[in-house]
C-alpha positions in Angstrom: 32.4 37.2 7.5 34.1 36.6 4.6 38.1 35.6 5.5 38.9 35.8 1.7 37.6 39.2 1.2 38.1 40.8 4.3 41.8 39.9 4.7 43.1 40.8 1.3 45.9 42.7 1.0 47.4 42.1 4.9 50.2 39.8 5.4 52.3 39.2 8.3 54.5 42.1 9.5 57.9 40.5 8.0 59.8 43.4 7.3 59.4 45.2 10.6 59.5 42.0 12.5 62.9 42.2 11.2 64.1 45.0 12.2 62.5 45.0 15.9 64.1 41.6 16.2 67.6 43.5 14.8 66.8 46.0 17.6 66.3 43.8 20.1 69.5 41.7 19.6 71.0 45.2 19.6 69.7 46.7 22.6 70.0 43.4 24.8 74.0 43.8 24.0 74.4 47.3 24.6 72.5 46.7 27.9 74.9 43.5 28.9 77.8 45.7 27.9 76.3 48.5 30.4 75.4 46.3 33.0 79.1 44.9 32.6 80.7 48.3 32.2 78.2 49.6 35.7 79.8 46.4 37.2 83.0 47.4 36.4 83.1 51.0 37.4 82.0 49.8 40.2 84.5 47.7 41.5 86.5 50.8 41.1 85.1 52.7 43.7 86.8 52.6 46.6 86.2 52.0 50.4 87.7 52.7 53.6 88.1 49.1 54.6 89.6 48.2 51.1 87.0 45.9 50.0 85.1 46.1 46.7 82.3 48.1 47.0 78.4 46.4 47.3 76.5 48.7 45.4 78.5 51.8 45.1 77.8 53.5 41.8 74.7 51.7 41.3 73.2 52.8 43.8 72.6 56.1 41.5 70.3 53.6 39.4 68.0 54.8 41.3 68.4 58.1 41.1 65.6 60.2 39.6 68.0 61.9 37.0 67.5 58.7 35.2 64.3 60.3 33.7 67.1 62.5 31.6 68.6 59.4 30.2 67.3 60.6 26.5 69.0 63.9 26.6 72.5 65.1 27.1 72.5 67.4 29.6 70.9 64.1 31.5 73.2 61.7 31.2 75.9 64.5 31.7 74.0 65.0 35.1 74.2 60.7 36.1 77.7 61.0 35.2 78.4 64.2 37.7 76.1 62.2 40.3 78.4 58.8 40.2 81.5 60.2 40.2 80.4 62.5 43.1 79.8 59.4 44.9 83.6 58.0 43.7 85.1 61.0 44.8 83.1 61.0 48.1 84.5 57.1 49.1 88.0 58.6 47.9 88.6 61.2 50.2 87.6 59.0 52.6 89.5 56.1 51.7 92.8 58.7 51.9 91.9 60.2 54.8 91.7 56.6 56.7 94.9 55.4 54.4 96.7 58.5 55.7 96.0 57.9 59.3 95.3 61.5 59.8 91.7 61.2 60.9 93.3 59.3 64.2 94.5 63.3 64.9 91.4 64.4 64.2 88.5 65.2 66.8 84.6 64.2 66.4 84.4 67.7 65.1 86.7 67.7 62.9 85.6 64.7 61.3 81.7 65.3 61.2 82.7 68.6 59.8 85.0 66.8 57.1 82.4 64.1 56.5 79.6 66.5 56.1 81.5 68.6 53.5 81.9 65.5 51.3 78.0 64.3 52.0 77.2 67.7 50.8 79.5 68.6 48.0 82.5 66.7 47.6 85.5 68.1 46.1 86.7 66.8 42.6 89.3 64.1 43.2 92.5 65.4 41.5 96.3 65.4 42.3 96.4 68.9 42.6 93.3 68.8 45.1 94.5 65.6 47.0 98.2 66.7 47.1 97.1 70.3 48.7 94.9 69.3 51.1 96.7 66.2 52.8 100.0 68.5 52.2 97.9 71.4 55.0 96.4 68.0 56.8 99.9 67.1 57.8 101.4 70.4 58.4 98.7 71.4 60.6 98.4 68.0 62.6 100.1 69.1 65.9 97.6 71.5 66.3 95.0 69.2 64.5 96.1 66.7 67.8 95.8 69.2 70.3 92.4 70.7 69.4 90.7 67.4 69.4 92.2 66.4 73.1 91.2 69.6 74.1 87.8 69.5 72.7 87.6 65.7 74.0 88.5 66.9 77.3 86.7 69.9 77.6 83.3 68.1 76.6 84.1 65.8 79.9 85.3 67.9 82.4 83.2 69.8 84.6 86.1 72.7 85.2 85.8 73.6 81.4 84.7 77.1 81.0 84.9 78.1 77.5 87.8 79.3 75.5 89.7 79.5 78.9 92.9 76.8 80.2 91.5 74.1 82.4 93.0 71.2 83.8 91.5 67.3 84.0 91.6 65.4 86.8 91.7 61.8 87.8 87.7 61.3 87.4 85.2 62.3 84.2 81.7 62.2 84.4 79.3 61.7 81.3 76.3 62.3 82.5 73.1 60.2 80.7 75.5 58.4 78.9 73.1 55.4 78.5 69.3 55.2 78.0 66.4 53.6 80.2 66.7 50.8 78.1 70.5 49.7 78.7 72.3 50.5 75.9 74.0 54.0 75.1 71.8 56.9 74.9 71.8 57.5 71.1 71.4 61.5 71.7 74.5 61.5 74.1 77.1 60.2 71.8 78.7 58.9 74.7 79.9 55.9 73.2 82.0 58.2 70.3 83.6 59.9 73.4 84.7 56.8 75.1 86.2 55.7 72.2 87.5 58.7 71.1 89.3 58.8 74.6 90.7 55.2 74.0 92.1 56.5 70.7 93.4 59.6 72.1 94.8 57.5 75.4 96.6 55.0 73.0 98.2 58.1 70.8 99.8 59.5 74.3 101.2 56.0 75.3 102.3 55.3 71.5 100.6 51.6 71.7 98.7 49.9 69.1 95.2 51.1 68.6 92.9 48.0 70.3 90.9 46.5 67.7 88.1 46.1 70.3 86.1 49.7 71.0 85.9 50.3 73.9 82.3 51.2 73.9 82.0 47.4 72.8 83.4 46.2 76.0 81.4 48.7 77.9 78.1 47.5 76.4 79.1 43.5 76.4 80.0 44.1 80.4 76.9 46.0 80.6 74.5 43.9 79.1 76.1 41.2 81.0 74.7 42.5 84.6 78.6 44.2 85.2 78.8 47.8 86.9 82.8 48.4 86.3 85.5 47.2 83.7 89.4 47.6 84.0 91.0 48.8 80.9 94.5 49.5 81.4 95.1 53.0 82.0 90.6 53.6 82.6 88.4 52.4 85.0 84.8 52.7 83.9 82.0 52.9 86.4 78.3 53.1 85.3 75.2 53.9 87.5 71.5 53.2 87.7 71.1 56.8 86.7 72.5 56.6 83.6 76.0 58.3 84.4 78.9 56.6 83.6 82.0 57.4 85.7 86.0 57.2 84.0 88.5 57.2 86.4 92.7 57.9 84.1 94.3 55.4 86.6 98.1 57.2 85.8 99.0 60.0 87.2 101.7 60.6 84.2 98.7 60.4 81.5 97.2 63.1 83.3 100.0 65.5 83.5 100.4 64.5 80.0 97.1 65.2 79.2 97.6 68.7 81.1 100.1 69.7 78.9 98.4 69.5 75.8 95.6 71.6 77.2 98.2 73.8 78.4 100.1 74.0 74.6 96.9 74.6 73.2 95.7 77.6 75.0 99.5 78.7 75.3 99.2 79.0 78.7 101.0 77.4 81.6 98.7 76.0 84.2 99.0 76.9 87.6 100.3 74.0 89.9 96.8 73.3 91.8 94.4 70.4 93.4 93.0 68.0 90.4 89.3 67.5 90.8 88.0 64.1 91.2 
């Protein structure tokens, strides 16, 4: 081979070295900016507890919609899919900020949480202001609904859409699985706390920063078949059943009355159950 001959006329690619380097330099500073700017964004998000969010927005990195990047329409699509996600964590932020969701029942809340999984509302004044404004104005009967519905799901009088009255005792049956802890299908655990929250509201005290369901499954794990919690006794059994006993007889009637405001009925004076 001859190197003289053969290799005439090439030379080292100078000119476009130049400009790939020029791109690269480029590129490698509008991706720090990005990466900054991502960063950035996402600290904005917010989160019920008030902390900075961990992955947030970026999460949507991952998102197939990143195969659009190239065309408008694309990157108009990430855009819609990130701030989804921001105005997802918002409503939740102001729903916790707001207290309201400690009116709401399990219901209410899955329903509200599922909306926002699903299709979250834009997060504007006009759409914040409105629906916190029918939130609050509607939280009596918000209350009411969810102690009924807490009740009625633990009280073997309840027939449906009629009055009913608790007693001293609740049963939830299969609250907790063959293998000690709660039974995850039951959602026993969301009632229990659900009825500390809705015990606490009643009294007007402080809701405990411990769940009771925590203190149930520490006790439990522990070789314990009771716990005394203030106003509850708790009883579980080698079936599975767990057994609440509403130690004041002034809670109950309490209780009563809210079923009885709900249904707009007055409830006959009668034996209580349990």
């Amino acid at each position: 081979m001859n190197l003289s001959t053969d290799t005439r006329g090439l030379s080292p690619p100078t000119s476009e070295l130049d400009k790939l380097l020029e791109n690269r330099e480029r590129a490698q500073d509008l991706l720090t900016r990005a990466v900054e700017m991502i960063a950035e964004a996402n600290d904005l998000t917010p989160r019920q507890d008030g902390r900075v969010r961990g992955i947030g927005l970026a999460a949507e990195l991952r998102s197939s919609d990143w195969y659009g990047v190239n065309k408008p329409d694309g990157r108009e699509k990430l855009v819609k899919r990130c701030m989804n996600d921001f105005d997802k964590e918002g409503w939740l932020y102001l729903l916790k900020a707001s207290q309201l969701s400690q009116l709401m029942s399990k219901q209410d809340k899955d329903a509200y949480y599922e909306q926002l999984s699903k299709d979250p509302p834009p997060l504007n004044r006009e759409s914040v202001i409105g629906t916190f404004t029918e939130l609050f104005g509607n939280r009596h009967k918000t209350w009411r609904r969810g102690v009924v519905e807490l009740f009625a799901s633990l009280s073997g009088n309840y027939r449906s859409h009629d009055p009913f009255k608790v007693g001293k005792r609740l049963i939830i049956e299969h609250a907790f699985s063959e293998y000690c802890g709660w039974n995850f299908y039951r959602h026993a655990d969301d009632q229990v706390d659900d009825l500390q929250r809705v015990i606490a509201l009643i009294e007007g005290s402080d809701q405990p920063e411990d769940k009771l369901s925590n203190v149930v499954d520490r006790a439990k794990r522990a070789g314990d078949s009771e716990i005394d919690s203030g106003p509850l006794t708790l009883r579980w059994f080698r079936n599975g059943n767990l057994h609440i006993w509403i130690n004041d007889e002034a809670l109950i009637d309490r209780i009563n009355e809210i079923i009885a405001e709900h249904y707009g009925a007055t409830l006959a004076n009668g034996r209580r159950a349990g």
